[in-house]
C-alpha positions in Angstrom: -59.9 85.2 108.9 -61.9 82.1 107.6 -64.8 83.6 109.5 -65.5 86.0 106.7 -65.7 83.6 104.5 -63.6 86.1 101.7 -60.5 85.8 100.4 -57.4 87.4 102.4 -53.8 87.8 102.2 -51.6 87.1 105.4 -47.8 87.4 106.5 -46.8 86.8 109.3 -43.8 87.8 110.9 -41.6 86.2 114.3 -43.8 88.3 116.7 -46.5 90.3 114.5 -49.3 89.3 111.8 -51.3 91.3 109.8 -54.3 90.2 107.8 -56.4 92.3 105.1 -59.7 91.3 103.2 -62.2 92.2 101.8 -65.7 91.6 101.6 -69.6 92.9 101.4 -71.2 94.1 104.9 -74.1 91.4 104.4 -71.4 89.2 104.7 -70.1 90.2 108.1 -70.9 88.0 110.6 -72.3 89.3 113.8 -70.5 91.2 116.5 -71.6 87.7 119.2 -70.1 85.4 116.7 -66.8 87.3 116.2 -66.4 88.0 119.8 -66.5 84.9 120.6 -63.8 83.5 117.9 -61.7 86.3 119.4 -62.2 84.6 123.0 -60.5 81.5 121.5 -57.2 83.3 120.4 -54.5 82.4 122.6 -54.8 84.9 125.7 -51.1 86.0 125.8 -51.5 87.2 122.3 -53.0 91.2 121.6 -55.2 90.6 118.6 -56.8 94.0 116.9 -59.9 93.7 114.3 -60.8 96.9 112.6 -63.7 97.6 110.3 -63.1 100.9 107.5 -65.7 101.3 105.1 -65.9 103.1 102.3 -66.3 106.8 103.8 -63.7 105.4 105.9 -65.2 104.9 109.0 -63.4 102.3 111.6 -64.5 100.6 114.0 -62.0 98.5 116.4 -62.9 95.1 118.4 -59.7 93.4 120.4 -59.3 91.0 123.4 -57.4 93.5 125.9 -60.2 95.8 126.2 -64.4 96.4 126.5 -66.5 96.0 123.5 -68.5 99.2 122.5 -71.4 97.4 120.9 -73.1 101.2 120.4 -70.0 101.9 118.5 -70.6 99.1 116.5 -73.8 99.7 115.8 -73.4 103.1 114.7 -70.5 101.8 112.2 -73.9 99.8 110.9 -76.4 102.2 110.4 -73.4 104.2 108.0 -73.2 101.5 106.0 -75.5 99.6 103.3 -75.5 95.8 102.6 -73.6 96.3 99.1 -71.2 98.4 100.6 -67.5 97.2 100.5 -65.7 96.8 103.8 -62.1 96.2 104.8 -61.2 94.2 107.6 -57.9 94.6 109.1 -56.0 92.1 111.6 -53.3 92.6 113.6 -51.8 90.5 116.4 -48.7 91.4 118.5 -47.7 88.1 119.8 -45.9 87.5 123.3 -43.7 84.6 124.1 -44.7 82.9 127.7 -43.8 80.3 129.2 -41.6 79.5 126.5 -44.5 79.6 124.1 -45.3 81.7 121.1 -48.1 81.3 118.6 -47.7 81.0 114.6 -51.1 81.3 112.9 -49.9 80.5 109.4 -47.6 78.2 109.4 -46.7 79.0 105.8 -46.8 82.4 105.7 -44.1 82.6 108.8 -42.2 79.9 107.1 -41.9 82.2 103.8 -41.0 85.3 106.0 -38.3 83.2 107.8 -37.1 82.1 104.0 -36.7 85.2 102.6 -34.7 86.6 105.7 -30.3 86.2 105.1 -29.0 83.2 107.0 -27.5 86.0 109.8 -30.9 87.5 110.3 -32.7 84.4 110.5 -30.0 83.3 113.4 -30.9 87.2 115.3 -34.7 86.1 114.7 -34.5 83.0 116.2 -32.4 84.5 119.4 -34.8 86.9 120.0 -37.4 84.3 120.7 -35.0 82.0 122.4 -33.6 84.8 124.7 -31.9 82.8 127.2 -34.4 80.1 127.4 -33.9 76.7 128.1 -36.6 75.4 125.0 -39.1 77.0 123.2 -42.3 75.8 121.7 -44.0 77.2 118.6 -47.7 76.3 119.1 -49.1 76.4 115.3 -52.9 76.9 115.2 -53.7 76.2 111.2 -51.5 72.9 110.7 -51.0 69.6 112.3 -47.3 69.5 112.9 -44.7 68.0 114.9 -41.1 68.9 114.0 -38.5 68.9 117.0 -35.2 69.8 117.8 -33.2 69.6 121.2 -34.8 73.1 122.4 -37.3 74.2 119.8 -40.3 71.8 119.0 -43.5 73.2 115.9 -46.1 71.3 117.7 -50.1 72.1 117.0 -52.0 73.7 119.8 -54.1 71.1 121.0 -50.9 68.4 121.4 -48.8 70.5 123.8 -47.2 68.0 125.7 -43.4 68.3 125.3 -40.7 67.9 127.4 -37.6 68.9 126.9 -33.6 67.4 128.5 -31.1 69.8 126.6 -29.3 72.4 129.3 -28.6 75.0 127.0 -27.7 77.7 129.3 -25.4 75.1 131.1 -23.9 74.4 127.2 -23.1 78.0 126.5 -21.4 78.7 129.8 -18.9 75.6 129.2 -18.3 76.8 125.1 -17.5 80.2 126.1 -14.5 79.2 128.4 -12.7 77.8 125.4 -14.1 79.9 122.6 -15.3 83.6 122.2 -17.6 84.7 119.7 -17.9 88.5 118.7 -21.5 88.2 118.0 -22.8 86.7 121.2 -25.1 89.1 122.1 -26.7 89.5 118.7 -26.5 85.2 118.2 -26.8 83.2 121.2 -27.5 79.7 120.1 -26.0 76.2 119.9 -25.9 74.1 116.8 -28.3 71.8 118.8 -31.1 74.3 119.0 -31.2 73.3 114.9 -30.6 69.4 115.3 -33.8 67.8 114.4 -34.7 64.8 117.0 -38.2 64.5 115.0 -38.5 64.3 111.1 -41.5 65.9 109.8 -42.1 64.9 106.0 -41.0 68.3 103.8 -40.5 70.7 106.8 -39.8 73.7 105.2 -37.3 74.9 107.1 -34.9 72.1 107.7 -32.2 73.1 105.1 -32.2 75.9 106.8 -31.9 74.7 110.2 -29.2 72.2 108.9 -27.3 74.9 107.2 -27.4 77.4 110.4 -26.4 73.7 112.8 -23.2 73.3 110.6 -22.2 77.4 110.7 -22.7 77.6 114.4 -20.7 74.1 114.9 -17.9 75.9 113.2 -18.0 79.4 115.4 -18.1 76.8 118.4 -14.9 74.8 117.5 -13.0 77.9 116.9 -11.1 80.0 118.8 -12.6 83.1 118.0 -15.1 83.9 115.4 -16.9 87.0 114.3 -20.0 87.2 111.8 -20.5 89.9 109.6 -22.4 90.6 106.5 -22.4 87.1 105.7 -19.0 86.5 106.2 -17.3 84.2 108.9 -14.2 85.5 109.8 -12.8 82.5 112.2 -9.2 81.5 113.4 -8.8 77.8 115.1 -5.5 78.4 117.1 -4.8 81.7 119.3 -1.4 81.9 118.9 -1.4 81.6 114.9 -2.4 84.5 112.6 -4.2 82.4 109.7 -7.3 83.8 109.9 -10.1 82.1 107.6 -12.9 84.2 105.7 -16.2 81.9 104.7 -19.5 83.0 103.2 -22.2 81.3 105.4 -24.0 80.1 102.4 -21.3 78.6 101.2 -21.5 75.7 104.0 -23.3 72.8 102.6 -25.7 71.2 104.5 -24.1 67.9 104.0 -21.3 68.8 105.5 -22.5 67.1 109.1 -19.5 65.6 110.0 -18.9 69.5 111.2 -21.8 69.1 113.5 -20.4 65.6 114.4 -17.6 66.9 116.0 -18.9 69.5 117.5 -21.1 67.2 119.0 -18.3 64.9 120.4 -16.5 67.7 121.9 -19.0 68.7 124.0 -20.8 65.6 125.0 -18.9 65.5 128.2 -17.1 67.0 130.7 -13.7 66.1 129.0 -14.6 69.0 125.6 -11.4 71.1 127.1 -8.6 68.6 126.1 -10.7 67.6 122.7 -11.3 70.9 121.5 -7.5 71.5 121.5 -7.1 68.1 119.7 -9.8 69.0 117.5 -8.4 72.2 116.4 -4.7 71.0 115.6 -6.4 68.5 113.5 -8.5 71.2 111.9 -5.7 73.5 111.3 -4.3 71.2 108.4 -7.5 71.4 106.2 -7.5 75.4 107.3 -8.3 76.9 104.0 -11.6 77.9 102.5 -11.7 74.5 100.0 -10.8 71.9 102.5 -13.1 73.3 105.9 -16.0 73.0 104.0 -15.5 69.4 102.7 -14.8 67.9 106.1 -15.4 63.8 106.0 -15.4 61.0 108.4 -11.8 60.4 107.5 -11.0 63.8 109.6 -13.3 62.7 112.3 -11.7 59.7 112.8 -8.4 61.6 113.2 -9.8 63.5 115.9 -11.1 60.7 117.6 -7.4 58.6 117.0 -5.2 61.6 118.7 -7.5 61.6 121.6 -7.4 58.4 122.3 -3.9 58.5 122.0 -3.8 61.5 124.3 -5.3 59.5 126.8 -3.7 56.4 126.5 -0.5 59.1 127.3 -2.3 60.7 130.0 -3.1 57.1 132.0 0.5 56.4 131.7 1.6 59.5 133.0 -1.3 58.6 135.7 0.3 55.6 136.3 3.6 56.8 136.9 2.4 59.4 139.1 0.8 57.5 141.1 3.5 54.9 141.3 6.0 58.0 142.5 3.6 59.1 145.0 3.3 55.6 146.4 6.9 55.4 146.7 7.7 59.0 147.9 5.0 58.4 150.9 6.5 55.0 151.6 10.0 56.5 152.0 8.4 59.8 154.1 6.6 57.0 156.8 10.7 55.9 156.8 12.1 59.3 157.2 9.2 60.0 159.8 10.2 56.8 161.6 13.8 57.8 161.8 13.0 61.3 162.8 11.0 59.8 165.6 14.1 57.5 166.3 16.1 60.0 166.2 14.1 61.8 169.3 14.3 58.5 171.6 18.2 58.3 170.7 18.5 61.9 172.0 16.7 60.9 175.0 18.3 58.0 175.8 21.7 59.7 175.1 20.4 62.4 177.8 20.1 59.3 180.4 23.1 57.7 179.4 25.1 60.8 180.2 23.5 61.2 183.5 23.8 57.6 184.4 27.6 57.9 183.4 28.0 60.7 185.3 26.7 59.1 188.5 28.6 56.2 187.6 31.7 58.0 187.7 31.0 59.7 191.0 30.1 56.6 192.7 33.1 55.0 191.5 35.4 58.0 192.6 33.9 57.6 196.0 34.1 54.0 196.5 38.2 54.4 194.9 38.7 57.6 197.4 37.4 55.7 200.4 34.7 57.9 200.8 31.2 56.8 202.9 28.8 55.9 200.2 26.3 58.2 202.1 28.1 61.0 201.1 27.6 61.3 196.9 25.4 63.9 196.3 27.2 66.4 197.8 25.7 70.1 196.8 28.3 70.1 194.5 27.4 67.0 192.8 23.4 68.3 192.6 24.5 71.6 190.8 26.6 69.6 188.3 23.6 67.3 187.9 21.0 69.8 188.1 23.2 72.0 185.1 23.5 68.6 183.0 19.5 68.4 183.2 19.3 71.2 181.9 21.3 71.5 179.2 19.4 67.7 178.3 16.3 69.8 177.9 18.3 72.3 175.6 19.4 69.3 173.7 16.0 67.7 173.4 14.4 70.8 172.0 17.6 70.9 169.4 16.4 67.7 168.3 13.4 68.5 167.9 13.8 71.4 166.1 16.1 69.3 163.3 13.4 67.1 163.3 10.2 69.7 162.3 12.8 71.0 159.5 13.6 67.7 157.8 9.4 66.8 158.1 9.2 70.3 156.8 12.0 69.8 153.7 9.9 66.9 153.3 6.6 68.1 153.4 8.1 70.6 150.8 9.3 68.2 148.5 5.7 66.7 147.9 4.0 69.8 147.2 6.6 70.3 144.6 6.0 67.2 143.0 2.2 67.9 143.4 2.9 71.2 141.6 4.7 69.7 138.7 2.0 67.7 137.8 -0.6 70.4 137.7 0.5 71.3 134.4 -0.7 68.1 133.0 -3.5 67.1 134.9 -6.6 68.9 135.8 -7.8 69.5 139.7 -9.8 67.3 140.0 -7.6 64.4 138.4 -4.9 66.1 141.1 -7.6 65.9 144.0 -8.2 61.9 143.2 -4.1 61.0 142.6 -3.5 62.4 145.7 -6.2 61.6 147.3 -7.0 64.7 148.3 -3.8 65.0 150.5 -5.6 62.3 153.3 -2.4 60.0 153.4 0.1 63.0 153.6 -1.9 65.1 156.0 -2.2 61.9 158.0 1.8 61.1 158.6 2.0 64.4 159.4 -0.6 63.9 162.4 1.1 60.9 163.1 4.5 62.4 163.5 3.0 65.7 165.9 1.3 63.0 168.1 4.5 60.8 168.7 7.2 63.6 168.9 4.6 65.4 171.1 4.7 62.1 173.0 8.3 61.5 173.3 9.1 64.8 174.0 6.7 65.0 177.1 7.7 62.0 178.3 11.8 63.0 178.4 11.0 66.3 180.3 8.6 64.7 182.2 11.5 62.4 183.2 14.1 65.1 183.1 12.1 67.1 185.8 11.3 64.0 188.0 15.5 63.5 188.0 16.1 66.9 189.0 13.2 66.9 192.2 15.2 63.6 192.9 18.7 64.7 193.1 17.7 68.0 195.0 15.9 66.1 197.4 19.2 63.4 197.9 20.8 66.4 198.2 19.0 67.5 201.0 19.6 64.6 202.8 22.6 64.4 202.4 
């Protein structure tokens, strides 16, 4: 509105601005010169100019449609030089490509003032939406104020790039927390962590105060906002619920954003949020949340570490059991395996025995040599290879059931263990069940093997003794 070279009030709002003044005609500046100003606005932006004078004519100019300059002129000839004429401008701003436009910086920044901390947190998600960053580009002030997703940058120097994976963040907090108001409040106390200091930024108490209310919804179990008053409870199985005016949350209390920051600067902000919060349940009254110090921190940070220095023992002896267990199952496989070649030789043994025995009553009965395998002899032999193959299957069979029992036995210990160790922790003991899976090859291949090679055997023997028993 400098243009007009009059004086003119301004207020400006998250996505609208309206601008009145005053001024003589003579003082209008031609319809070329405005035009072209207009031309310069930012294109995403709907600006509106209107012209009333004092038989309150209008006349309208914008950027989204065709200048009437007959229109205009006619709004001219209606007028005299001396005649008063009030100039009216409105812009509806868009946001794209994560950028919106402020064109007073201090008249937005007193609109955002006067708003109530809750309303200020809705207007600031409604420009966020779920964007990863977004950029204010400020058109009447040199500026640079940053945080990890919203940056106050003039115009011309728009150039920023921003690492923060909010989206990511939100979909990891809401697995261990639920907020009522999500829909109406979805930001992260980093969207109001400055990474930038600009010398008496007018909004930074605010943004600290909203960082340290929205690190407190985050660390609790459930919270709910409403008229000013944050109603949160830290543990889900206790009942204690805790009722806090937002304004009462200092902004010096950022040991609250501290935390909140620790929690979820890794992968790891499941097993430290449940620390955090039996930590925070002893200062769980009104006085003591809000005057949260380093000491409490520290105690956070001292239970984890002795969490973990528990969890790598447990580690340790888990992995020390499963190394033993698998060295005792490669023993049990062996002996199962054993235990098949006994069978087998067993099998031979009896039918050696028995041949033994009929050779012998031969050579005691005086009987031609020649003369063993009688038909009768075959059948009996023929019946005893048989029931070797009946026997080698038993064995077998006992076999798969004790590597079965066995197999049993470590998914049970696997299964204990799941309690207090994640998946992936699981996946990485157990090495993702490589060794295990591979005794178990190892034991199909070499009872497969054995167990071929006795019927293989067992059927050679009984084509033998049928054909001996042909001849003889």
């Amino acid at each position: 509105m400098d243009i007009f070279n009059a004086p003119y009030t301004i207020y400006e709002k998250d996505l609208i601005v309206d601008a009145v003044l005053k001024c003589k005609y003579k003082e209008i500046p031609e319809l070329r010169k405005i035009q072209n100003i207009i031309k310069d606005f930012p294109e995403r932006d709907h600006i509106k100019i209107s012209f009333e004078n004092e038989n309150e004519d209008v006349f309208f100019i914008n950027n989204y449609g065709i200048f009437d300059s007959e229109q205009y002129k006619n709004f001219e000839y209606s007028v005299e030089d001396g005649d008063n004429i009030k100039i009216s401008l409105h812009i509806e701003k868009e946001i794209l490509n994560n950028r919106v436009s402020i064109y007073c910086f201090d008249s937005f920044c007193d609109y955002v003032l006067k708003q109530k901390l809750e309303d200020i947190m809705k207007i600031f998600t409604r420009l966020l939406k779920e964007s990863e960053f977004l950029v204010f580009q400020v058109l009447d002030q040199n500026i640079i104020y940053m945080t990890s997703s919203i940056a106050f940058i003039n115009i011309n120097s728009d150039n920023i790039i921003f690492k923060n994976k909010r989206i990511k963040k939100f979909e990891e907090i809401k697995t261990v927390n639920y907020f009522y108001n999500f829909n109406e409040i979805m930001l992260l106390p980093e969207d109001f962590c400055e990474t930038t200091e600009f010398i008496n930024f007018p909004l930074k108490e605010i943004f600290e105060k909203i960082k340290n209310v929205l690190s407190l919804i985050c660390m609790a179990n459930t919270a709910n906002l409403k008229n000013g008053v944050l109603n949160i409870q830290v543990r889900e199985q206790k009942i204690n619920d805790l009722n806090i005016s937002i304004n009462q949350i200092e902004n010096t209390s950022n040991e609250i954003y501290k935390i909140y920051e620790w929690i979820f600067v890794d992968h790891n902000f499941v097993d430290k949020i449940s620390i955090a919060r039996t930590i925070l349940e002893l200062y769980w009254n009104q006085t003591e949340i809000l005057e949260i110090d380093h000491k409490v921190f520290a105690s956070i940070q001292s239970n984890y570490n002795l969490y973990l220095k528990n969890n790598v023992d447990k580690y340790i002896e888990l992995k020390n059991k499963l190394n033993e267990y698998l060295i005792e199952l490669t023993d049990k496989i062996t002996d199962l395996i054993l235990n098949i070649i006994n069978g087998i030789k067993k099998i031979f043994f009896a039918i050696f025995s028995f041949l033994f025995t009929v050779v012998l009553a031969n050579i005691l009965s005086d009987a031609p040599l020649d003369n063993i395998f009688t038909k009768d002899v075959v059948i009996l032999l023929e019946l005893v290879l048989i029931g070797s193959i009946i026997y080698l299957n038993v064995c077998m069979k006992e076999a798969d059931y004790k590597m079965i029992k066995d197999i049993e036995a470590y998914d049970y210990m696997k299964e204990q263990y799941s309690d207090l160790l994640d998946a992936k922790d699981l996946k990485i003991i157990f090495d993702d069940d490589k060794r295990i899976n591979n005794i178990k090859v190892e034991y199909e291949e070499r009872k497969q093997k054995y167990f071929l090679e006795g019927i293989i055997i067992i059927i050679i023997l009984m084509i033998l003794f049928a054909l001996f028993g042909q001849i003889s």
